[in-house]
PDB file with one MODEL, atoms N, CA, C and O in Angstrom:
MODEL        1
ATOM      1  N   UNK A   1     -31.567 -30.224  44.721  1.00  0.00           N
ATOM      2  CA  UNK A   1     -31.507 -28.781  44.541  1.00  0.00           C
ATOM      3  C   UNK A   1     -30.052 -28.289  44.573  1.00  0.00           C
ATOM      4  O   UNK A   1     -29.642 -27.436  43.785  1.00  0.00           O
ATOM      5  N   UNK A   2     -29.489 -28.712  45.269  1.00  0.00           N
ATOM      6  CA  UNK A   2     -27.503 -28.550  45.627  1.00  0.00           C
ATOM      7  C   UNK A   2     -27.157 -28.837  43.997  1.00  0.00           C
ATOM      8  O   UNK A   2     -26.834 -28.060  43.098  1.00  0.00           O
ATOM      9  N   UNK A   3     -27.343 -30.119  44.014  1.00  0.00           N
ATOM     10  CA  UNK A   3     -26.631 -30.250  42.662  1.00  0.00           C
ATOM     11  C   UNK A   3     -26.986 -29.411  41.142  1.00  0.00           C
ATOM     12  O   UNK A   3     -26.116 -29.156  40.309  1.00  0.00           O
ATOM     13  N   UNK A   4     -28.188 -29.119  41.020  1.00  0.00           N
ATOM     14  CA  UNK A   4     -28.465 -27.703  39.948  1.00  0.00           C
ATOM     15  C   UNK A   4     -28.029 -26.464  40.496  1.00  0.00           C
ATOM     16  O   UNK A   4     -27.567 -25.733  39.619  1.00  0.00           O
ATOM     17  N   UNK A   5     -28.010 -25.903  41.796  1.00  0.00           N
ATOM     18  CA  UNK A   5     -27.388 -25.093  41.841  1.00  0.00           C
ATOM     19  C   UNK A   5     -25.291 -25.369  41.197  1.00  0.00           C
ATOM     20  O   UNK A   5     -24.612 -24.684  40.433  1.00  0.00           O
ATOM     21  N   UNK A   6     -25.049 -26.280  41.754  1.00  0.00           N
ATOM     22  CA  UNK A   6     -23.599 -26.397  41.395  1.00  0.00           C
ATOM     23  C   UNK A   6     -23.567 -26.396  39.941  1.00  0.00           C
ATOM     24  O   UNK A   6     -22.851 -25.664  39.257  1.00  0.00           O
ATOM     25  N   UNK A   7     -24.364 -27.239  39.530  1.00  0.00           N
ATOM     26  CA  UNK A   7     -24.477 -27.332  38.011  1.00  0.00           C
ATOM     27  C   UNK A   7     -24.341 -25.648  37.396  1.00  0.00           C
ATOM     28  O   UNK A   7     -23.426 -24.996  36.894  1.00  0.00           O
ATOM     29  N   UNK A   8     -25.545 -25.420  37.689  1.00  0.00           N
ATOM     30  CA  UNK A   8     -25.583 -24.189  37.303  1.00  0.00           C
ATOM     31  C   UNK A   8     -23.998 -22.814  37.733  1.00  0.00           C
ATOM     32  O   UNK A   8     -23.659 -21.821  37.088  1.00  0.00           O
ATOM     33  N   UNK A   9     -23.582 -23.224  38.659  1.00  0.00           N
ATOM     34  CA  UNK A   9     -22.826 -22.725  38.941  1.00  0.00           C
ATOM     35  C   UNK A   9     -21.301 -22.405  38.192  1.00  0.00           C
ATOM     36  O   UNK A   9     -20.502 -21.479  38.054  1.00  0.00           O
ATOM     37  N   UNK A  10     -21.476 -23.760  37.838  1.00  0.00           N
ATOM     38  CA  UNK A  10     -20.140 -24.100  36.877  1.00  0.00           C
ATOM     39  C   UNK A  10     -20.623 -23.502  35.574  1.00  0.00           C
ATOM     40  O   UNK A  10     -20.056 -22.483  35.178  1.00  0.00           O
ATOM     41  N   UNK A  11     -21.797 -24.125  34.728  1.00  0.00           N
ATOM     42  CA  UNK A  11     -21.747 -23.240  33.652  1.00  0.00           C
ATOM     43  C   UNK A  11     -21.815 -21.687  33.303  1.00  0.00           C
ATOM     44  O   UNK A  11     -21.570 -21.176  32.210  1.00  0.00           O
ATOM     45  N   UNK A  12     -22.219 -21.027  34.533  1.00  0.00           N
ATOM     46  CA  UNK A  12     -22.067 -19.457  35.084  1.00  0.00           C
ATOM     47  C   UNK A  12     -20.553 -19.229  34.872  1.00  0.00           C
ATOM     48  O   UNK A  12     -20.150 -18.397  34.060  1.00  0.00           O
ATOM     49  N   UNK A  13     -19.801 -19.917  35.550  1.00  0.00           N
ATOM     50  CA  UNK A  13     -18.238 -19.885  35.692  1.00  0.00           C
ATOM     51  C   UNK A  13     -17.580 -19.698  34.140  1.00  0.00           C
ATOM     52  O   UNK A  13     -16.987 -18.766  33.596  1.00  0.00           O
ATOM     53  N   UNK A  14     -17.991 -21.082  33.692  1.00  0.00           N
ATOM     54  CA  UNK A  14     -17.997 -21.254  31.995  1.00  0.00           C
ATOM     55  C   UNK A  14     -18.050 -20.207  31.044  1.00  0.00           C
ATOM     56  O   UNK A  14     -17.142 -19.908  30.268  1.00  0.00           O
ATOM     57  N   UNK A  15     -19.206 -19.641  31.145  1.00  0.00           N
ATOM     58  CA  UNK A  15     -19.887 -18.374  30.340  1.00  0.00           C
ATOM     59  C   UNK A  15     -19.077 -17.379  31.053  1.00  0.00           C
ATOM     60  O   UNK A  15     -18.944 -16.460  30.245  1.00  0.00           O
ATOM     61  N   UNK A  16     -18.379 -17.032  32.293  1.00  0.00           N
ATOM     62  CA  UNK A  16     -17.502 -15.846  32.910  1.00  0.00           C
ATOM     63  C   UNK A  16     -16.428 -15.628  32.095  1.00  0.00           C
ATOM     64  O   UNK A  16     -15.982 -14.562  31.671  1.00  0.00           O
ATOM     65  N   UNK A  17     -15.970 -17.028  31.877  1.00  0.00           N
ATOM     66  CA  UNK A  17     -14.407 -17.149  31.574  1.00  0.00           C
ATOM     67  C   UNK A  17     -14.117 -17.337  30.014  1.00  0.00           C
ATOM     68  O   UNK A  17     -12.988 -17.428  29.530  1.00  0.00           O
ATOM     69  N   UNK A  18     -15.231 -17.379  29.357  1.00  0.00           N
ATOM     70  CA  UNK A  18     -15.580 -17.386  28.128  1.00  0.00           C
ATOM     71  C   UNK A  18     -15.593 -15.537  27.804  1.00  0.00           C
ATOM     72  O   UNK A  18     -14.816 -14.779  27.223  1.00  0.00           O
ATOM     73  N   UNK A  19     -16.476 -15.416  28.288  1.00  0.00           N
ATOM     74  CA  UNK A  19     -16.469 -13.829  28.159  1.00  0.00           C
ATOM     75  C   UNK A  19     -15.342 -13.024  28.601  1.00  0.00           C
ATOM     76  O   UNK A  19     -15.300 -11.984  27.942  1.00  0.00           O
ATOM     77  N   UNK A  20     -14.466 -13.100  29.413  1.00  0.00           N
ATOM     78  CA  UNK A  20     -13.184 -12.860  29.221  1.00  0.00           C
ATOM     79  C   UNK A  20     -11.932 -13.051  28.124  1.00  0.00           C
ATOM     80  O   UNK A  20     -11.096 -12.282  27.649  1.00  0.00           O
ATOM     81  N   UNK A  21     -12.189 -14.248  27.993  1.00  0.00           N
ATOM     82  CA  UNK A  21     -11.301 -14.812  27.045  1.00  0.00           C
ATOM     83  C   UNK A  21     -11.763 -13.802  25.591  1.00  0.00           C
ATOM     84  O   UNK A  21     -10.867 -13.145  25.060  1.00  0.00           O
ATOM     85  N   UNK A  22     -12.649 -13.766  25.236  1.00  0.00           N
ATOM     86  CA  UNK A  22     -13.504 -13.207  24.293  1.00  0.00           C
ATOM     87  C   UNK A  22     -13.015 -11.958  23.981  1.00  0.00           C
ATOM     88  O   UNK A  22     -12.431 -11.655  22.940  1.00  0.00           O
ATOM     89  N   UNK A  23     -13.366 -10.984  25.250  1.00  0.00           N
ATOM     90  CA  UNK A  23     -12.545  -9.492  24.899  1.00  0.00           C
ATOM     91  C   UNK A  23     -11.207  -9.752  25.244  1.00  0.00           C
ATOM     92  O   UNK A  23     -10.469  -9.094  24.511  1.00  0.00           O
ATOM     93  N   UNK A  24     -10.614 -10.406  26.019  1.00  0.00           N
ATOM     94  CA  UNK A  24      -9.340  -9.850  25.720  1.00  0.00           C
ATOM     95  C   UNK A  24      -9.047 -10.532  24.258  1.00  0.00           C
ATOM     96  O   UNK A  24      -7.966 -10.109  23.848  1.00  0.00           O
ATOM     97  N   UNK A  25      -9.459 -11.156  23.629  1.00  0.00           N
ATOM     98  CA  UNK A  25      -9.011 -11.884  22.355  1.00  0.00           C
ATOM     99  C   UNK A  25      -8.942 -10.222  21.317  1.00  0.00           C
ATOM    100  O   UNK A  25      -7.975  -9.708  20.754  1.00  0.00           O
ATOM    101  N   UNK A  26     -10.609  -9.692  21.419  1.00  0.00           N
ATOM    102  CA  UNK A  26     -10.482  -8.731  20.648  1.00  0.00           C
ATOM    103  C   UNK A  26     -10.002  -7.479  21.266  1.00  0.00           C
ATOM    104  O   UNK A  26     -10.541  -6.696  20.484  1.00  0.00           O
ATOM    105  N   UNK A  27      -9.607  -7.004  21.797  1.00  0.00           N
ATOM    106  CA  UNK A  27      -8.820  -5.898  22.227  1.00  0.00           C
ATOM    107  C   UNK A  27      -7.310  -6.162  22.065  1.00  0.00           C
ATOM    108  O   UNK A  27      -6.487  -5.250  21.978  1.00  0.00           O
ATOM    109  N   UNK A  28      -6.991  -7.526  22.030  1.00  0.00           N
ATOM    110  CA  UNK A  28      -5.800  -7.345  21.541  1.00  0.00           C
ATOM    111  C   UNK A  28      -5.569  -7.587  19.811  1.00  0.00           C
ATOM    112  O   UNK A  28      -4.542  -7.244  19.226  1.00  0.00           O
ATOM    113  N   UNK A  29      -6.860  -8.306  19.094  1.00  0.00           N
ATOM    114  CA  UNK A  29      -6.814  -7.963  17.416  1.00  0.00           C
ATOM    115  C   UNK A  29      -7.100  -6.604  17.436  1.00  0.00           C
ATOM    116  O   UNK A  29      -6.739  -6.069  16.388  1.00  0.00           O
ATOM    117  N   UNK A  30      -7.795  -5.571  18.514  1.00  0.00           N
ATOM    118  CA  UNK A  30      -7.793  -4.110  17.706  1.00  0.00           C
ATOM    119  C   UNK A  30      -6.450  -3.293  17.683  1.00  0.00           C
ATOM    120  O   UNK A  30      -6.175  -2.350  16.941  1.00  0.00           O
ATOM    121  N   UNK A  31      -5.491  -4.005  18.894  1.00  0.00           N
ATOM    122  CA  UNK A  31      -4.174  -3.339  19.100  1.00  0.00           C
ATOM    123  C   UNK A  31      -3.745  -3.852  18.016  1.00  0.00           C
ATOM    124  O   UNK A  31      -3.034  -2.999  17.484  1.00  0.00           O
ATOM    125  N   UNK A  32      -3.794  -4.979  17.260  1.00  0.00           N
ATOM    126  CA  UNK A  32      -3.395  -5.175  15.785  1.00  0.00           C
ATOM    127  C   UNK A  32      -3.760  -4.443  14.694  1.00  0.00           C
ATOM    128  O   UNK A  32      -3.186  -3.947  13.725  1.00  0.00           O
ATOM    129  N   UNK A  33      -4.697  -4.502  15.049  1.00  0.00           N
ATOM    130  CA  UNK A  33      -5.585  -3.555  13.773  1.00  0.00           C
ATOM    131  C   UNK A  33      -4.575  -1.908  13.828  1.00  0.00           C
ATOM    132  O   UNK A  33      -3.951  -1.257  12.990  1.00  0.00           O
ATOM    133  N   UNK A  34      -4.723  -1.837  14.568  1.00  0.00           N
ATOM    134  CA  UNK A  34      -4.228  -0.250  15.552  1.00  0.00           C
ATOM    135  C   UNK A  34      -2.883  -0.058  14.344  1.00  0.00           C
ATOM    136  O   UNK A  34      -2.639   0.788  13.484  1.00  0.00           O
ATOM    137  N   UNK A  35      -2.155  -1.412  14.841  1.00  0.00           N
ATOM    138  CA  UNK A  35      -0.542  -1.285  14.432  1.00  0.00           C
ATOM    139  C   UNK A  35      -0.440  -1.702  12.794  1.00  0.00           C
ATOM    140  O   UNK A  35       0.671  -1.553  12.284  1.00  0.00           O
ATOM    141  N   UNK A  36      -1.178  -2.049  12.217  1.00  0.00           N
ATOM    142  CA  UNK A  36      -1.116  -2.068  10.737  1.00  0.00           C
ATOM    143  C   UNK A  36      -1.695  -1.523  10.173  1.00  0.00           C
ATOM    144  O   UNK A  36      -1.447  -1.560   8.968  1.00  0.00           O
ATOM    145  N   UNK A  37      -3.037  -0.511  10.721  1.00  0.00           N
ATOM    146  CA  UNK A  37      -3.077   0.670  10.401  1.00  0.00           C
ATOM    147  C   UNK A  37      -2.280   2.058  10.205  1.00  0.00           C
ATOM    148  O   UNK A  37      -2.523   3.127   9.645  1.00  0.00           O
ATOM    149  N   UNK A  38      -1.541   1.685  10.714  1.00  0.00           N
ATOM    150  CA  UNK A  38      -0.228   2.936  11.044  1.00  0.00           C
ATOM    151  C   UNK A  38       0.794   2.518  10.534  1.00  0.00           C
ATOM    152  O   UNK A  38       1.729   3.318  10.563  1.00  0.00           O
ATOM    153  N   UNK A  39       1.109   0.939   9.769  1.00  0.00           N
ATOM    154  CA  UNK A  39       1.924   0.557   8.955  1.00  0.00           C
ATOM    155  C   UNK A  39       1.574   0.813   7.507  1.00  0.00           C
ATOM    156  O   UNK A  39       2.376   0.951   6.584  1.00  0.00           O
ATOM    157  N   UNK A  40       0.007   0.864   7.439  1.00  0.00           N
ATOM    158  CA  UNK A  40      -0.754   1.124   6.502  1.00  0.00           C
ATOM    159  C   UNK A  40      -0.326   2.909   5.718  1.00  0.00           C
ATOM    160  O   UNK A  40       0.114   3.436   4.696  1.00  0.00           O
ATOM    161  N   UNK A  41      -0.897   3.238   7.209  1.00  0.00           N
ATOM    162  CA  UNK A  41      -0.070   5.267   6.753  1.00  0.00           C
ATOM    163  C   UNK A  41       1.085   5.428   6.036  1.00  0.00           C
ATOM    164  O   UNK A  41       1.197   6.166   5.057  1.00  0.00           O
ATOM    165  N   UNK A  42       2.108   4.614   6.602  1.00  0.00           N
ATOM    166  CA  UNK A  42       3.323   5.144   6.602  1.00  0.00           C
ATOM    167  C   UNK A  42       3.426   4.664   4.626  1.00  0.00           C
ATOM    168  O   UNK A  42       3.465   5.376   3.623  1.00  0.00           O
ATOM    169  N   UNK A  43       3.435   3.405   4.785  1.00  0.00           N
ATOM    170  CA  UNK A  43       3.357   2.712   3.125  1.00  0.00           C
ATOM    171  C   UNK A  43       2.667   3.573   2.267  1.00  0.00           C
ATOM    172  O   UNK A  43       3.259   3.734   1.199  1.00  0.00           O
ATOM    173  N   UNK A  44       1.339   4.338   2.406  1.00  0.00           N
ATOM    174  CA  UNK A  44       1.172   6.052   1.605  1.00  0.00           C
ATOM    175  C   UNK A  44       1.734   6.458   1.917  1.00  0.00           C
ATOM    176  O   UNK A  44       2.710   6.284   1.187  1.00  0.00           O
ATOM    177  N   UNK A  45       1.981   7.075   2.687  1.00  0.00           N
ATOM    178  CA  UNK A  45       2.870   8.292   2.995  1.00  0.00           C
ATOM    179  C   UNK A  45       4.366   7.605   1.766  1.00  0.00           C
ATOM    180  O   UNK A  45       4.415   8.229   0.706  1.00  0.00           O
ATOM    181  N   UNK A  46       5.228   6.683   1.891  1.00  0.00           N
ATOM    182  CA  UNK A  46       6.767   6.759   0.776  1.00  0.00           C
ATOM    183  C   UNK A  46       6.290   6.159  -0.093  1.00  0.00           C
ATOM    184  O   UNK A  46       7.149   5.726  -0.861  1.00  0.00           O
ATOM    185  N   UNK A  47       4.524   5.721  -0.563  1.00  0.00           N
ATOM    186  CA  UNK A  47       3.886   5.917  -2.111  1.00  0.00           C
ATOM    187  C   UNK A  47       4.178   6.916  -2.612  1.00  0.00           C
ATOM    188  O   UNK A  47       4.756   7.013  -3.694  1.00  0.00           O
ATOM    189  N   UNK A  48       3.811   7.860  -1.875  1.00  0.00           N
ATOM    190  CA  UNK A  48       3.116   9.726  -2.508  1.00  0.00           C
ATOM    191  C   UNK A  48       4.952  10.350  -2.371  1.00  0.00           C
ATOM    192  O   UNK A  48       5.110  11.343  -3.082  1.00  0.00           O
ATOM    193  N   UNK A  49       6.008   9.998  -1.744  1.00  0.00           N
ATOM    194  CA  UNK A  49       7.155  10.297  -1.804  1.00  0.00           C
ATOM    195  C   UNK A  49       7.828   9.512  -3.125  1.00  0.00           C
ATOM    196  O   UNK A  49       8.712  10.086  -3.760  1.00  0.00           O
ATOM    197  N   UNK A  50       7.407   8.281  -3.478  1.00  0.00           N
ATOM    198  CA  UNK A  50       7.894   7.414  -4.435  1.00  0.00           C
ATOM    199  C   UNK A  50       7.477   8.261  -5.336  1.00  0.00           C
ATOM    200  O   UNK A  50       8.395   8.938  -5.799  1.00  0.00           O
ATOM    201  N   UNK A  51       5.879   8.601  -5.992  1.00  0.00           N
ATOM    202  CA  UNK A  51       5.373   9.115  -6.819  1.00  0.00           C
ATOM    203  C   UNK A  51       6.274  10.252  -7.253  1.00  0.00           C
ATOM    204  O   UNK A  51       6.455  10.272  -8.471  1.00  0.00           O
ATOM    205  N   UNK A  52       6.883  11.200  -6.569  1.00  0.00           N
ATOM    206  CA  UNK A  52       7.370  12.590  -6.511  1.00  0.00           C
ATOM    207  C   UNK A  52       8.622  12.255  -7.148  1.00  0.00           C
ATOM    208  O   UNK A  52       8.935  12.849  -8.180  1.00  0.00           O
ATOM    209  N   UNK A  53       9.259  11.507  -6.726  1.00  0.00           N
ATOM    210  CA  UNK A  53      10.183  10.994  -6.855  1.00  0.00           C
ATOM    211  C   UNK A  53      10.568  10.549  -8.342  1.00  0.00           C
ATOM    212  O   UNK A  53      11.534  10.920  -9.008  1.00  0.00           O
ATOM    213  N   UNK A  54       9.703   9.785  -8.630  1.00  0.00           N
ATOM    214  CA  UNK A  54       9.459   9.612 -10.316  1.00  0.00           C
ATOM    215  C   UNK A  54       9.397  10.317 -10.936  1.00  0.00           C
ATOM    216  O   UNK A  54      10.235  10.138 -11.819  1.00  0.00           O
ATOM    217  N   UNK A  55       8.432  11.814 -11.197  1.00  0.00           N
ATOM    218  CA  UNK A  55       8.124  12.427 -11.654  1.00  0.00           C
ATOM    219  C   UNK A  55       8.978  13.289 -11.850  1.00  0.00           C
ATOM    220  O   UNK A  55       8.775  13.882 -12.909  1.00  0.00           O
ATOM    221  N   UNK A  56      10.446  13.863 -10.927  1.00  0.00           N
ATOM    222  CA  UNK A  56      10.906  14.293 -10.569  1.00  0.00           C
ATOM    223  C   UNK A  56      11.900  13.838 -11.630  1.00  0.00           C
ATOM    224  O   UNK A  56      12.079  14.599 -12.581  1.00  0.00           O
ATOM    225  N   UNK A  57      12.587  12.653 -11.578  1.00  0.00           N
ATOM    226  CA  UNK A  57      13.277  11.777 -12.340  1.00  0.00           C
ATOM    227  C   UNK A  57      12.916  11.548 -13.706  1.00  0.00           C
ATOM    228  O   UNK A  57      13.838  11.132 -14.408  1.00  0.00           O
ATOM    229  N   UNK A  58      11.534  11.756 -14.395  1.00  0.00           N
ATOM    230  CA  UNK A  58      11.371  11.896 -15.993  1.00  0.00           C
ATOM    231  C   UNK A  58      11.086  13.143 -16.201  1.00  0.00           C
ATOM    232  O   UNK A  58      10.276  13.276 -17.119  1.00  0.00           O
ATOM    233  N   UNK A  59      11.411  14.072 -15.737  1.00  0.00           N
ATOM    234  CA  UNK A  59      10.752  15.270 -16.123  1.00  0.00           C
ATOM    235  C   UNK A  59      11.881  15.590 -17.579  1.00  0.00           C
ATOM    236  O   UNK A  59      13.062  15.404 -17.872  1.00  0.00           O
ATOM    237  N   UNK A  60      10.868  16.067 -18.078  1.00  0.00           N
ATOM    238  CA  UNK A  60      11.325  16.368 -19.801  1.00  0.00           C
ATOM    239  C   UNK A  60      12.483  17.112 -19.816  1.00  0.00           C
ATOM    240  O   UNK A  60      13.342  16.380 -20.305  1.00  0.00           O
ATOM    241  N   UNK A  61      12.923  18.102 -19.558  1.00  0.00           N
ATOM    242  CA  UNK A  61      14.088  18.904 -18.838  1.00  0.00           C
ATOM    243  C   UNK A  61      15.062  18.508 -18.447  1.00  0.00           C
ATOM    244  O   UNK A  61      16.113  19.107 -18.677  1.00  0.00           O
ATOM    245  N   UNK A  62      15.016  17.378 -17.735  1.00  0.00           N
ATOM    246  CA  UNK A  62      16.588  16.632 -16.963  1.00  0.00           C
ATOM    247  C   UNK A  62      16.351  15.383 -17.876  1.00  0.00           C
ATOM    248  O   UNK A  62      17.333  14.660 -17.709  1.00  0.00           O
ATOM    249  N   UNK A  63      15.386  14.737 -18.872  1.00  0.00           N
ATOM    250  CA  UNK A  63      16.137  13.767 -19.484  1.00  0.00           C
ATOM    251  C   UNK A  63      17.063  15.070 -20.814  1.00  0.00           C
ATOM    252  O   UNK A  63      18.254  15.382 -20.849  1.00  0.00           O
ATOM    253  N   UNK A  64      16.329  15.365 -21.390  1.00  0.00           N
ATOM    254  CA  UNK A  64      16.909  16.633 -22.415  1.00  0.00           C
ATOM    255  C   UNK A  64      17.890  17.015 -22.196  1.00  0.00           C
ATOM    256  O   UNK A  64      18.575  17.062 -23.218  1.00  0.00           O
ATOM    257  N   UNK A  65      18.559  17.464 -21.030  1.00  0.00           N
ATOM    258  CA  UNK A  65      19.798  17.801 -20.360  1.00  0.00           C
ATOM    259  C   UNK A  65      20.851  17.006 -20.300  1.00  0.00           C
ATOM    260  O   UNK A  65      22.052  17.225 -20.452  1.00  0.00           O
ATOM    261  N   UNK A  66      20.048  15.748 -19.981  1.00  0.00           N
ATOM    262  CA  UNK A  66      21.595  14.144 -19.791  1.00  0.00           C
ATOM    263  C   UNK A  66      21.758  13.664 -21.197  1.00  0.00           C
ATOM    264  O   UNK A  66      22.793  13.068 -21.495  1.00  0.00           O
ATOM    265  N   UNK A  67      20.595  13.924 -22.304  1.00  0.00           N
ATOM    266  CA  UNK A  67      20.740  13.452 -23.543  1.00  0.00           C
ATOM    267  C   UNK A  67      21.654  14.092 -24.349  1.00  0.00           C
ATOM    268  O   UNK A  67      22.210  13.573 -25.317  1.00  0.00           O
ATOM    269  N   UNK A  68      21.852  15.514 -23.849  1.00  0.00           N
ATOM    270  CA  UNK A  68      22.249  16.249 -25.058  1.00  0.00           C
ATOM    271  C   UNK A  68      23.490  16.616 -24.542  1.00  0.00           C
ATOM    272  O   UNK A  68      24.286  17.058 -25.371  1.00  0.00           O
ATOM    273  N   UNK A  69      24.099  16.498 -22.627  1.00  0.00           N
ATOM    274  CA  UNK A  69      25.025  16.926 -22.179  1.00  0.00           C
ATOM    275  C   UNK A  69      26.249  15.509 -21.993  1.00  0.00           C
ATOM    276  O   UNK A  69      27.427  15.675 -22.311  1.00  0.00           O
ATOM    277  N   UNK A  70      25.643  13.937 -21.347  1.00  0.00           N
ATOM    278  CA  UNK A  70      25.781  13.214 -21.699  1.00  0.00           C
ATOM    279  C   UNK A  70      26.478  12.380 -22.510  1.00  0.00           C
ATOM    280  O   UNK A  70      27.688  12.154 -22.505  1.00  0.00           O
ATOM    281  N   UNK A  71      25.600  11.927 -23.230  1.00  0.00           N
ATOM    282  CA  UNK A  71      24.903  10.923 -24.136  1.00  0.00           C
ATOM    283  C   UNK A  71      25.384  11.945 -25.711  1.00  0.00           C
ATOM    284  O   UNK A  71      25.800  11.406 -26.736  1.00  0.00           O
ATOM    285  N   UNK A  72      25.193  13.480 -25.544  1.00  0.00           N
ATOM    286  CA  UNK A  72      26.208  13.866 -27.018  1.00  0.00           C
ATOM    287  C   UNK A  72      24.800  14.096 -27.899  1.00  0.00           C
ATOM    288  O   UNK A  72      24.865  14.856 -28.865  1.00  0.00           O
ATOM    289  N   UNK A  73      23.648  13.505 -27.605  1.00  0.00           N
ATOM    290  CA  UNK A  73      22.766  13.453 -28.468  1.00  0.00           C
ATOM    291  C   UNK A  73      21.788  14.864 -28.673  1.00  0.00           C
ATOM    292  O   UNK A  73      21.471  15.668 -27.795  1.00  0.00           O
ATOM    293  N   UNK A  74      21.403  14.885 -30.206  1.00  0.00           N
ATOM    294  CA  UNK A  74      20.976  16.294 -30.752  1.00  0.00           C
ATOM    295  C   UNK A  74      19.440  15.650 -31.593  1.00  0.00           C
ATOM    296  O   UNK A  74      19.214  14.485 -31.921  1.00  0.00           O
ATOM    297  N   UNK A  75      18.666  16.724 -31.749  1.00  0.00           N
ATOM    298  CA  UNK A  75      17.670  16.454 -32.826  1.00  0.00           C
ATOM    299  C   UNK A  75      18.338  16.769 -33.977  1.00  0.00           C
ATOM    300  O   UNK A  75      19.261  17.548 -34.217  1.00  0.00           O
ATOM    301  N   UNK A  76      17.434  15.706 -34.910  1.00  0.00           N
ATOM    302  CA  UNK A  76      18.296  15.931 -36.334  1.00  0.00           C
ATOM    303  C   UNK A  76      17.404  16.696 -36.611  1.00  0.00           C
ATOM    304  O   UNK A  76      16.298  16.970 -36.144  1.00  0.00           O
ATOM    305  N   UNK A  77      18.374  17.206 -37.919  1.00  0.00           N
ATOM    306  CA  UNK A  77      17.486  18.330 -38.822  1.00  0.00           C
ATOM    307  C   UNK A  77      16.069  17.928 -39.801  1.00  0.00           C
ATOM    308  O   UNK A  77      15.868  16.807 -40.269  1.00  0.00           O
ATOM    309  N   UNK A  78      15.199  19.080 -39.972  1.00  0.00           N
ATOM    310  CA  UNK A  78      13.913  18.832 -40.271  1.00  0.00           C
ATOM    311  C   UNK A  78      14.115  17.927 -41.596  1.00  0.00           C
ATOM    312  O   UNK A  78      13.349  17.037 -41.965  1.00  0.00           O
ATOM    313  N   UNK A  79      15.482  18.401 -42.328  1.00  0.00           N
ATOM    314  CA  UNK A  79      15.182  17.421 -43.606  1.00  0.00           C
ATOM    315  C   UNK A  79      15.294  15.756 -43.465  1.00  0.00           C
ATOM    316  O   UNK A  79      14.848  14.935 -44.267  1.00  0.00           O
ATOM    317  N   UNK A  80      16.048  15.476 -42.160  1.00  0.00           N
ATOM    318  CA  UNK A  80      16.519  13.910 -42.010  1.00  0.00           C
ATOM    319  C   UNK A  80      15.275  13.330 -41.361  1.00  0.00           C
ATOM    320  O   UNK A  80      15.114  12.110 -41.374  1.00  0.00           O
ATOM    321  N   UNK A  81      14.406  14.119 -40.808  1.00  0.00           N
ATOM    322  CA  UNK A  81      13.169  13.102 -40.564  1.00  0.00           C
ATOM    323  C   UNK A  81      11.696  12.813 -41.319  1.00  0.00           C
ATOM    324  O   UNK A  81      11.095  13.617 -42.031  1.00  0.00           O
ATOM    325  N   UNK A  82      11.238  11.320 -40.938  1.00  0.00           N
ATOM    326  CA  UNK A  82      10.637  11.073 -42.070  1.00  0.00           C
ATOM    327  C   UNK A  82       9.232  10.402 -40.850  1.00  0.00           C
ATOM    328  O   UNK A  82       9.361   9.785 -39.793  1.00  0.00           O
ATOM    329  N   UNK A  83       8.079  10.823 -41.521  1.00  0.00           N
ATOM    330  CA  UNK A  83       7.118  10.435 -40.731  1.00  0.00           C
ATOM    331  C   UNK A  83       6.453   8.875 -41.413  1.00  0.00           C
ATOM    332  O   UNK A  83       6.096   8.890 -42.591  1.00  0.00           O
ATOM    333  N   UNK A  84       6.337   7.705 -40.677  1.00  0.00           N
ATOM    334  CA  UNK A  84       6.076   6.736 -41.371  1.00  0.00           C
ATOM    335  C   UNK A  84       4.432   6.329 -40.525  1.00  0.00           C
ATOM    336  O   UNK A  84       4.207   6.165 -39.326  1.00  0.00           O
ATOM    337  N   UNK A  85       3.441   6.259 -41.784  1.00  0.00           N
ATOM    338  CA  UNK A  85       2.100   6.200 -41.363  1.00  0.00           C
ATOM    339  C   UNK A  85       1.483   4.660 -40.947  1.00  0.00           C
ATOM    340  O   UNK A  85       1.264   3.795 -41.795  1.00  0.00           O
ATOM    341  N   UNK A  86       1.296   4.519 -39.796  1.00  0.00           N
ATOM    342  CA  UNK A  86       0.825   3.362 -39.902  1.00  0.00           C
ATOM    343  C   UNK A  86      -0.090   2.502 -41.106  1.00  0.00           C
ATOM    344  O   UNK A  86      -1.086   2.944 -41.679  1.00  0.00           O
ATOM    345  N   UNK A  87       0.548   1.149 -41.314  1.00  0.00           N
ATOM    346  CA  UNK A  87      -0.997   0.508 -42.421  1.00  0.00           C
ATOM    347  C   UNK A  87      -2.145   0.323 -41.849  1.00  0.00           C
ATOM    348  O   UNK A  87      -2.368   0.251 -40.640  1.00  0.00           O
ATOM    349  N   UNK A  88      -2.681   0.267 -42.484  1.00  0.00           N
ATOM    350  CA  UNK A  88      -4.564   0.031 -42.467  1.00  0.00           C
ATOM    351  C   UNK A  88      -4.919  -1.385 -42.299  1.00  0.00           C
ATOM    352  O   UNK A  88      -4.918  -2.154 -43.260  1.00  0.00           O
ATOM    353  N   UNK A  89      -5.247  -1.781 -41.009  1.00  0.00           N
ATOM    354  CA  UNK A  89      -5.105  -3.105 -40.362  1.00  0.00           C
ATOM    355  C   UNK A  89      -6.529  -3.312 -41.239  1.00  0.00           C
ATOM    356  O   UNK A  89      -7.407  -2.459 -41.367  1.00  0.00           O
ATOM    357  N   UNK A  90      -6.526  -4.994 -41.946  1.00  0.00           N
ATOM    358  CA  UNK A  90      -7.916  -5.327 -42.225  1.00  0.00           C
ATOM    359  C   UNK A  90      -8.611  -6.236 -41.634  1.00  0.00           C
ATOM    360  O   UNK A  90      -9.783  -6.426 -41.958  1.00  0.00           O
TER     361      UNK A  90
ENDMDL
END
């Protein structure tokens, strides 16, 4: 009877220290989770600043401005342009 109790005792111990090991395993992947979630934010967050940023940088207005202030460059006149129609792929 001693010895199933001990028996038993130890695998009680086993299953204790198991179950410890266990949560602290995951409480410290949620403090991970936690921290690349919030690495996660920030990476949208200077997306949606990148985005602005671009948009900001082609806007029709400031290329028009560097082209023509620049660069020297003008639209030619209506007679120098020529519209060329695509062929008829068969």
């Amino acid at each position: 009877m001693a010895r199933l109790n001990l028996t038993l005792l130890a695998i009680l111990m086993v299953c204790a220290l198991s179950v410890v090991t266990s949560q602290h395993k995951a409480r410290k992947l949620y403090s991970e989770l936690q921290k690349e979630q919030e690495v996660a934010r920030k990476f949208d967050v200077e997306f949606g600043q990148l985005q602005l940023e671009q948009s900001t940088w082609a806007m029709h207005a400031r290329i028009e401005k560097i082209a023509s202030g620049q660069l020297m460059m003008r639209v030619p006149a209506a007679s120098r342009i020529q519209v060329v129609a695509p062929e008829a792929v068969q």
